[in-house]
Z-matrix of the N, CA and C atoms (Angstrom, degrees):
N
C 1 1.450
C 2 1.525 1 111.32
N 3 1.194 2 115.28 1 -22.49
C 4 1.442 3 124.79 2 -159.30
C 5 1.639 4 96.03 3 -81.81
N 6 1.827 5 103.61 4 -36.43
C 7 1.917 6 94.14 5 -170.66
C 8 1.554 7 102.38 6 -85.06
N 9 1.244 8 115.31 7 -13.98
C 10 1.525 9 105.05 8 -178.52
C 11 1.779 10 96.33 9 -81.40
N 12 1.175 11 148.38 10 -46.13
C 13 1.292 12 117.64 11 172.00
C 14 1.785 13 125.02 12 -84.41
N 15 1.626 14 114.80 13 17.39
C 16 0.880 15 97.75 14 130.06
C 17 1.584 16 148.45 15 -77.30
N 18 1.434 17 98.38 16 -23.66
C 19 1.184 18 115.51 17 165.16
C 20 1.062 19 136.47 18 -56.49
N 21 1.761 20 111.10 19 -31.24
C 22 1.489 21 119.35 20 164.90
C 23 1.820 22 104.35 21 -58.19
N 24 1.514 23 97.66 22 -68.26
C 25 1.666 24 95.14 23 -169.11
C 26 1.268 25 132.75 24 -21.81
N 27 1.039 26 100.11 25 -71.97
C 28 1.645 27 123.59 26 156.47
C 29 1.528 28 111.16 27 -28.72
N 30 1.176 29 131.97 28 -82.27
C 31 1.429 30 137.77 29 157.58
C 32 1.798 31 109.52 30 -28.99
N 33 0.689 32 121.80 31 -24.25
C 34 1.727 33 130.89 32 175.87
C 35 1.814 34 110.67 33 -93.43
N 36 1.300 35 96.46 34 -57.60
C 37 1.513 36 100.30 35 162.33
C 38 1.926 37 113.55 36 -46.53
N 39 0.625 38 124.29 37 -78.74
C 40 1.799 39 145.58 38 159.86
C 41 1.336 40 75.33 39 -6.98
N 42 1.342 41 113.30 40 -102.08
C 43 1.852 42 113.60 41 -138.06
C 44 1.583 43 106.60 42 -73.25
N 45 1.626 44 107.28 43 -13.44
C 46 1.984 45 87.04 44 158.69
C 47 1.083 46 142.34 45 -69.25
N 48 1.961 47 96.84 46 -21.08
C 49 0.973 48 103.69 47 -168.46
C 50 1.755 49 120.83 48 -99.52
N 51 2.001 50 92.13 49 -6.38
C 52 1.200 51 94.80 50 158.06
C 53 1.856 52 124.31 51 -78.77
N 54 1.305 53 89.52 52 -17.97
C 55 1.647 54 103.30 53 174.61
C 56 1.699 55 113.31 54 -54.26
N 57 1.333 56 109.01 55 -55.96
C 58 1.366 57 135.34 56 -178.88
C 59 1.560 58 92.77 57 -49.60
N 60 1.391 59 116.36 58 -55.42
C 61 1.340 60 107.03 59 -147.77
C 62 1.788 61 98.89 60 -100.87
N 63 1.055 62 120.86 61 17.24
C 64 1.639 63 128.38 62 178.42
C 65 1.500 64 109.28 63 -106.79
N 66 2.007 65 105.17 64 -14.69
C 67 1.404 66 105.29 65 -173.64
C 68 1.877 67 89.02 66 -105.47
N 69 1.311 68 119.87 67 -31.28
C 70 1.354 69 108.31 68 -172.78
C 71 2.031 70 109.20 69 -68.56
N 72 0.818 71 103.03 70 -18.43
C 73 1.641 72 135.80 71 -167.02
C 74 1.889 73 89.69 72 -61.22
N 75 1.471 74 98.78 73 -69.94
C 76 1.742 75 118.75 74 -171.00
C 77 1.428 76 73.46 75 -60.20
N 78 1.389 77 138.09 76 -95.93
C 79 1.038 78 130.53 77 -113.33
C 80 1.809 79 124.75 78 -62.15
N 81 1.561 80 90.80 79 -35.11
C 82 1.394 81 105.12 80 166.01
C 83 1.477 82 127.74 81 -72.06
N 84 1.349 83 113.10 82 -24.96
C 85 1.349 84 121.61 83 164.26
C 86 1.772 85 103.69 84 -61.05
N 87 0.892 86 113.23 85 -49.50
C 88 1.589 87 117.04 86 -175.34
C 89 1.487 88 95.66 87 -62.19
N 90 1.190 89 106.95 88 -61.58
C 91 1.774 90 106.68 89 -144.57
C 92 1.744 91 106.47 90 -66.04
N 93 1.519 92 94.01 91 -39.68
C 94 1.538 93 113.15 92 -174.22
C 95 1.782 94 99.73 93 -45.14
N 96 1.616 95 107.96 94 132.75
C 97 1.717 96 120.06 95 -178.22
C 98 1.493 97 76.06 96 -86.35
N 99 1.229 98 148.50 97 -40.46
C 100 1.347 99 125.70 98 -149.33
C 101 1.815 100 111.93 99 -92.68
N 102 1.618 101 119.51 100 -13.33
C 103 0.931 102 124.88 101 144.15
C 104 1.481 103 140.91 102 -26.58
N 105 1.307 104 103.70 103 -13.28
C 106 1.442 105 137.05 104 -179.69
C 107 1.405 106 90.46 105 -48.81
N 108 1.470 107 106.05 106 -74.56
C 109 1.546 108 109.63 107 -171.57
C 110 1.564 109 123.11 108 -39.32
N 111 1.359 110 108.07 109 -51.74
C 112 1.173 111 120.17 110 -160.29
C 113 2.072 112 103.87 111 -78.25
N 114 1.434 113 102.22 112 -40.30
C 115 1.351 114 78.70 113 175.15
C 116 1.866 115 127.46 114 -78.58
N 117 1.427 116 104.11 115 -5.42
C 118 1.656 117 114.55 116 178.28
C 119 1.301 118 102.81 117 -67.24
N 120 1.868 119 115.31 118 -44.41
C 121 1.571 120 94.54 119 177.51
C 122 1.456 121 108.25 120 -91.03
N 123 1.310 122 137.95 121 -1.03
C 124 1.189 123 118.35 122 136.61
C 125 1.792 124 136.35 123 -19.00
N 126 1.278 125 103.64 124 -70.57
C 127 1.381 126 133.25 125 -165.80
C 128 1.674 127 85.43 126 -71.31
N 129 0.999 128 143.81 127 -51.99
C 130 1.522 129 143.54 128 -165.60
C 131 1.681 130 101.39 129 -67.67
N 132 1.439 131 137.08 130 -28.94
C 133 1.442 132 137.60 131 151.03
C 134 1.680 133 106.91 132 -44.49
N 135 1.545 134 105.98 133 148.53
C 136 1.096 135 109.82 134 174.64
C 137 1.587 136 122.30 135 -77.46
N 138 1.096 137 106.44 136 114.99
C 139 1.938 138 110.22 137 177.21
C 140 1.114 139 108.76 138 -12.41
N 141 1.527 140 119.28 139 144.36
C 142 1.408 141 129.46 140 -179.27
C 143 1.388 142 121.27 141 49.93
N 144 1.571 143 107.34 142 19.54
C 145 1.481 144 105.39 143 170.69
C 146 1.423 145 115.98 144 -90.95
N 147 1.322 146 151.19 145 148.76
C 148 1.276 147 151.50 146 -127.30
C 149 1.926 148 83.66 147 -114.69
N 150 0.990 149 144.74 148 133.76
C 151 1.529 150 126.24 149 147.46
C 152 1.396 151 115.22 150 -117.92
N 153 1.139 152 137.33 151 148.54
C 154 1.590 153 140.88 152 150.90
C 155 1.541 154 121.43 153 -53.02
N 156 1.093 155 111.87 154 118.85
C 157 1.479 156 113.14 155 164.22
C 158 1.501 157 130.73 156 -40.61
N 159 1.261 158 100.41 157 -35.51
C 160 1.688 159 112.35 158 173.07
C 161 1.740 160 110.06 159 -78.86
N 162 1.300 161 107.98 160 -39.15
C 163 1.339 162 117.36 161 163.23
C 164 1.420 163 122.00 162 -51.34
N 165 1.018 164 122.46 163 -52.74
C 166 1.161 165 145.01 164 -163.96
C 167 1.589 166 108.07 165 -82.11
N 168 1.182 167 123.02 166 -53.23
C 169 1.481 168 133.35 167 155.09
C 170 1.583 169 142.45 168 -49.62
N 171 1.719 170 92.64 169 -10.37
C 172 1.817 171 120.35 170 -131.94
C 173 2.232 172 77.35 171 -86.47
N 174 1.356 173 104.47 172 -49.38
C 175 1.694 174 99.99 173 179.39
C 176 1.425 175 132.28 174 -97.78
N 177 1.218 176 90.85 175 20.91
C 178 1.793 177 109.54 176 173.76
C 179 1.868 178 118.51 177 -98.33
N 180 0.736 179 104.95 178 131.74
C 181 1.519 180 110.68 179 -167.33
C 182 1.991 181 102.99 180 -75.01
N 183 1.593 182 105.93 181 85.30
C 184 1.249 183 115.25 182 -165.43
C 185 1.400 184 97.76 183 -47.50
N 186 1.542 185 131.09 184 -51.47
C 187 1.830 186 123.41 185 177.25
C 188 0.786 187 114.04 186 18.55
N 189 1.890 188 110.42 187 -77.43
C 190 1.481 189 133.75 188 -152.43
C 191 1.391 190 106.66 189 -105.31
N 192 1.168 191 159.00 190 18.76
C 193 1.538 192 155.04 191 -122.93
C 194 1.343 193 88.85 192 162.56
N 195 1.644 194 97.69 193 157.75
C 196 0.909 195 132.53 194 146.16
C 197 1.533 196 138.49 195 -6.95
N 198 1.579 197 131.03 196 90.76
C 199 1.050 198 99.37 197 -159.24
C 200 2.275 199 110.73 198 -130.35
N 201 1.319 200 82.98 199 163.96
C 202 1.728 201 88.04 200 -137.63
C 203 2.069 202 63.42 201 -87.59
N 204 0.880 203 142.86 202 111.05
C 205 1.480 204 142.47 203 157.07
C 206 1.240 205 119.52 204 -131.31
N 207 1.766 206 117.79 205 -174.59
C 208 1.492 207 102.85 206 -166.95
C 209 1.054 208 140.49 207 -98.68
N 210 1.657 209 87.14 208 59.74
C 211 1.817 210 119.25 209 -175.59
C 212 1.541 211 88.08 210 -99.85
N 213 1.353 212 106.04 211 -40.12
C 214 2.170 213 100.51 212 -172.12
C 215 1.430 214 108.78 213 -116.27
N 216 1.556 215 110.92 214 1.91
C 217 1.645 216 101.86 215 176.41
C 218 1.327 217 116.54 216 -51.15
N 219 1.327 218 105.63 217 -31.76
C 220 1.694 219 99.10 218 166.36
C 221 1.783 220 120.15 219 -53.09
N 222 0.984 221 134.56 220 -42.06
C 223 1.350 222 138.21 221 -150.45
C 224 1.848 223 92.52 222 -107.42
N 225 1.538 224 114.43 223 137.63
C 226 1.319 225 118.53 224 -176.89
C 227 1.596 226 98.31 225 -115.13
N 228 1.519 227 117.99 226 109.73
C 229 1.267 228 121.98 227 -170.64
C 230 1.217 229 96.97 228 -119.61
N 231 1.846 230 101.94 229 141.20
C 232 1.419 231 121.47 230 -175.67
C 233 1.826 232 100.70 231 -126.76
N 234 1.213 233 93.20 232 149.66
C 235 2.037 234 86.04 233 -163.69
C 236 1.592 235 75.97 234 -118.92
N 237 1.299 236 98.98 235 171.96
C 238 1.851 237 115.46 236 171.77
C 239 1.711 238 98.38 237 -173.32
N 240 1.370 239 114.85 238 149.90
C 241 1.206 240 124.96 239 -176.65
C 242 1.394 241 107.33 240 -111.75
N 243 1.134 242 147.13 241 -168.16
C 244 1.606 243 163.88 242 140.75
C 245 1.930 244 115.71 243 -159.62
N 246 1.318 245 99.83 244 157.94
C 247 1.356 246 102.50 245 -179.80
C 248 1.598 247 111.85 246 -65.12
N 249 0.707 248 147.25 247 -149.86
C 250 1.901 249 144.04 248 -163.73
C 251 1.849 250 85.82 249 -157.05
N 252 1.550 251 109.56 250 88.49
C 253 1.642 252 91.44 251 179.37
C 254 1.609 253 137.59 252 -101.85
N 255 1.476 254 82.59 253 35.40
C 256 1.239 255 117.92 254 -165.66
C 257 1.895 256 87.55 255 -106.42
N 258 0.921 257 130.52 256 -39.49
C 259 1.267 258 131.00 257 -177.25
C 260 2.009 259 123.18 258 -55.37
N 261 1.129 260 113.22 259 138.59
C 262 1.558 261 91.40 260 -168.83
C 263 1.933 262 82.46 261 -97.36
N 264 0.755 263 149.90 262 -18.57
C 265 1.433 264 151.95 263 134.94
C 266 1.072 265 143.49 264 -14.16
N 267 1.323 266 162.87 265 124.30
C 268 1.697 267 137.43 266 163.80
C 269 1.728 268 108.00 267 -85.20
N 270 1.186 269 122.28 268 29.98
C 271 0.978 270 122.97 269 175.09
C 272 1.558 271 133.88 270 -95.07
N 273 1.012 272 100.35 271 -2.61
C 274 2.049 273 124.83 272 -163.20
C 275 2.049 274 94.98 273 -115.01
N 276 1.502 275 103.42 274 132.01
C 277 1.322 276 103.60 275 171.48
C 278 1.450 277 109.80 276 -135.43
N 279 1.239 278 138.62 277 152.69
C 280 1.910 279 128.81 278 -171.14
C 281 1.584 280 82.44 279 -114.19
N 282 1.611 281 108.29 280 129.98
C 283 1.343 282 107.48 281 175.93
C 284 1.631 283 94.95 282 -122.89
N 285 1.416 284 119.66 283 132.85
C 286 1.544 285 131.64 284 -163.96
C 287 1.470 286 91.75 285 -109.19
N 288 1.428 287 119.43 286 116.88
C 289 1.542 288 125.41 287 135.21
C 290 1.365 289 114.14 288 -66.69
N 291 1.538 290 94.45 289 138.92
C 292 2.110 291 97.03 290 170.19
C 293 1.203 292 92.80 291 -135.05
N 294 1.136 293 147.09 292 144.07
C 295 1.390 294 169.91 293 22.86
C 296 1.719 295 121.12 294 65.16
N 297 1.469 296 134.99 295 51.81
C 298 1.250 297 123.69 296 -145.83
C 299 1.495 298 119.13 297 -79.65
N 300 1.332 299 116.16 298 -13.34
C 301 1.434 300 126.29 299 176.27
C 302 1.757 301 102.28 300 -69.33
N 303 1.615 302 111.01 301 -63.19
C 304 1.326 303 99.03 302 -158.71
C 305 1.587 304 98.87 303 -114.70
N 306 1.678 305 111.57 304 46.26
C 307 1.823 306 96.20 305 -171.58
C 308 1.004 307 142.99 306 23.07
N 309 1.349 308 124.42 307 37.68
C 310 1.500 309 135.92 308 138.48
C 311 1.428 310 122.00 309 -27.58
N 312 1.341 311 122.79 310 142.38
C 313 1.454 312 98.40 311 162.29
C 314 1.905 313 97.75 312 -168.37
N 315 1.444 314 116.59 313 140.05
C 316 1.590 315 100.32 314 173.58
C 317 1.438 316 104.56 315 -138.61
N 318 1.356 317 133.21 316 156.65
C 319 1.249 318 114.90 317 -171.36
C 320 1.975 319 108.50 318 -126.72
N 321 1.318 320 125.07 319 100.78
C 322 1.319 321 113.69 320 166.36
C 323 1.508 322 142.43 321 -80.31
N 324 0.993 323 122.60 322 -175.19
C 325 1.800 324 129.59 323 -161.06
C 326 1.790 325 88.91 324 -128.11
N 327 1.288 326 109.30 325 115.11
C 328 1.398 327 122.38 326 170.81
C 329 1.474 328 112.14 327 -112.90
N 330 1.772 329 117.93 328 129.67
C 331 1.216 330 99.24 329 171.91
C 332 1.594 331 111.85 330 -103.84
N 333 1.545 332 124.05 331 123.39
C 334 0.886 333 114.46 332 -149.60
C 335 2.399 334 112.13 333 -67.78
N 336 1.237 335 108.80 334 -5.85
C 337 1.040 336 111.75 335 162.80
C 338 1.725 337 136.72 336 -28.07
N 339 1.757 338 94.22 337 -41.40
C 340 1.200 339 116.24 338 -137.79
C 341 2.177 340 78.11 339 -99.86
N 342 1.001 341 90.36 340 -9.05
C 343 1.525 342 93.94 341 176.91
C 344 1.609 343 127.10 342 -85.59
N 345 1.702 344 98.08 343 -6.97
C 346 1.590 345 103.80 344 -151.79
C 347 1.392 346 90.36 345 -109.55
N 348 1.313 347 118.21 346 150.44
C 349 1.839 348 144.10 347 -176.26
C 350 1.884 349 79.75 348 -100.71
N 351 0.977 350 95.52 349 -179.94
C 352 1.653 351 115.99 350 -166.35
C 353 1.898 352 109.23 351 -77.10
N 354 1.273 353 93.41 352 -40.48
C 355 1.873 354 109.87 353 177.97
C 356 1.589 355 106.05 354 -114.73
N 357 1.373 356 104.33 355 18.87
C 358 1.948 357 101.77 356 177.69
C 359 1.444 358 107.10 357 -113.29
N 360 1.603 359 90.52 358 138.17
C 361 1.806 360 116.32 359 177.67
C 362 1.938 361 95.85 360 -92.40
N 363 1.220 362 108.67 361 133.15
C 364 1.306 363 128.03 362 145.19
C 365 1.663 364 135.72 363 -46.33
C-alpha cells in the first residue's frame, strides 16, 4: 500500500509541476517584449490553425527571444489564434495555449496594436 501512494505523490508532483510550468510558459510568452517576434509570426498562420511551439520558435533566433529550452521541454505547447468576435474592431485576437500531454489549456485577448513598431504591419 505504501508503493502505490508513493506512486500517487510522485504522479501529483509531475502534473503540478507541469501545471506550474504551463502557467510560467503563458506568462512569459505574454510578458516577454521580445515575444514580439514570435507572436507576429504567429498571427501570419492561418486562424484556428493549431502550431507547435518548437515549430513556431524553430526560425527565430532563440539568443534574443523567447526560449523554448529544458525548462519547457517537458510541456508540448500548441498556440492557435482567432479573431476576437466579440470586438466591434479588427484589432483584438484570442490566442489559445494547449498543453497536449496533460490538457492544459488558457485562452487570451490580444490587442493587436500593442504589437506594432511605428512603420510595422501585423
Amino acid at each position: 500500500m505504501a508503493d502505490n501512494n508513493l506512486y500517487d505523490n510522485k504522479e501529483d508532483e509531475f502534473e503540478s509541476e507541469l501545471s506550474l510550468l504551463f502557467e510560467l510558459f503563458v506568462y512569459y510568452f505574454i510578458a516577454t517584449v521580445d515575444a514580439k517576434v514570435l507572436l507576429k509570426k504567429l498571427f501570419k498562420t492561418p486562424k484556428g490553425t493549431w502550431v507547435s511551439f518548437k515549430e513556431l520558435s524553430k526560425d527565430v533566433d532563440v539568443s534574443k527571444h523567447m526560449v523554448y529550452d529544458k525548462e519547457y521541454e517537458k510541456l508540448d505547447m500548441y498556440i492557435c489564434w482567432l479573431e476576437d468576435m466579440n470586438s466591434p474592431i479588427d484589432e483584438w485576437r484570442l490566442v489559445a495555449f494547449f498543453e497536449n500531454k496533460e490538457l492544459y489549456s488558457q485562452i487570451l485577448i490580444f490587442n493587436l496594436n500593442t504589437l506594432r513598431d511605428k512603420n510595422d504591419q501585423v
